[in-house]
N, C-alpha and C positions, 0 to 999 in steps of 0.2 A: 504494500500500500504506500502510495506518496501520497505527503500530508501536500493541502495545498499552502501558499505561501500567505502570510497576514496583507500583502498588498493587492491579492487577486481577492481573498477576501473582502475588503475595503471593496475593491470596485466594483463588486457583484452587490454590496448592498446601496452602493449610490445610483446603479447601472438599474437597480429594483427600483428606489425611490423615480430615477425618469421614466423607464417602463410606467410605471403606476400611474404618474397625469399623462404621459404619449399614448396613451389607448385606452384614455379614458374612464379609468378605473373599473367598470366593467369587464373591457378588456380582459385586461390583469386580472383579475381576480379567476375567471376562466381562465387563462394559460396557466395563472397559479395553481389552481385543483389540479388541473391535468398531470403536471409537472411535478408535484406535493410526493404522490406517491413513488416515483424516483428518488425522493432525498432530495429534489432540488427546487428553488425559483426560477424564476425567469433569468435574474440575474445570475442566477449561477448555470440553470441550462447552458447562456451564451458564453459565459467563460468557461467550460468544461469542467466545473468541479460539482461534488454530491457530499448531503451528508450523510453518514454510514454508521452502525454501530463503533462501539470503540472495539469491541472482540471481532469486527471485521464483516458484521451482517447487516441482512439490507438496512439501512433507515426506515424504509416502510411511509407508509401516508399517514398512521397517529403518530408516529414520534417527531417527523420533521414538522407536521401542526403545531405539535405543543411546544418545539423547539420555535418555529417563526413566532410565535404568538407571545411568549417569552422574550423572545429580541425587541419586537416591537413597542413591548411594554418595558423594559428597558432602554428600550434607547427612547423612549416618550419623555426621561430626566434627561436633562443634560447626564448629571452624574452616571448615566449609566451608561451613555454612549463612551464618555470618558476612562469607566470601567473597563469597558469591553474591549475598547483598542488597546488598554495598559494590557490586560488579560492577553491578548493577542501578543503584545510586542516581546511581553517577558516571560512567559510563558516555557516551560518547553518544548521540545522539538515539536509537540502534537497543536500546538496553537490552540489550544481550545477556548473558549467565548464563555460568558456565565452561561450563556444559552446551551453550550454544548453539555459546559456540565453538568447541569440539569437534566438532560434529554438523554446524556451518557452518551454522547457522538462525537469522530471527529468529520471532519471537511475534507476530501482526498479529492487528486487529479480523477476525474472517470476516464476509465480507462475499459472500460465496455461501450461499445457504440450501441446505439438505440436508434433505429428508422424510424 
């Protein structure tokens, strides 16, 4: 498993934030569900990374829920957007986010393709 890096991270949740008003938020919210059960958002679809179990199994569609929904409610403080990047920067090699650890996941390259 390669973990992904804390700056592809970063850009998958700002790359979410502009998906979210560029289509409307309707939109998003459909390619969200779709996506969810991969482990991934939109934003991280396009940057090729998933979130996964930490022992290496799927993420599944409840846990990357409860993991987004956590993030979002975290980063709604400042303080906890704040968190979450320090969490990120100093972290060990597994990068993991309060959100991860909660959900028990980390963020790895996908490295299986999906049509």
């Amino acid at each position: 498993m390669e973990y992904a890096s804390p700056i592809r991270r970063m850009f998958a949740t700002i790359l979410d934030g502009i998906l979210f008003f560029l289509t409307l938020i309707i939109g998003y919210i459909i390619w969200w569900l779709i996506v969810l059960g991969r482990g991934q958002t939109p934003g991280k679809q396009l940057l090729g990374i998933r979130a996964v179990k930490r022992d290496g199994g799927p993420g599944g569609w409840g846990t990357t829920f409860v993991r987004e929904v956590v993030k979002v409610v975290a980063h709604s403080f400042v303080i906890g957007f704040f968190a979450d990047a320090i969490l990120l920067l100093i972290d060990d090699d597994e990068h993991r986010s309060l959100s991860d650890r909660l959900a028990d996941t980390v963020i790895v390259r996908n490295t299986q393709r999906i049509v």
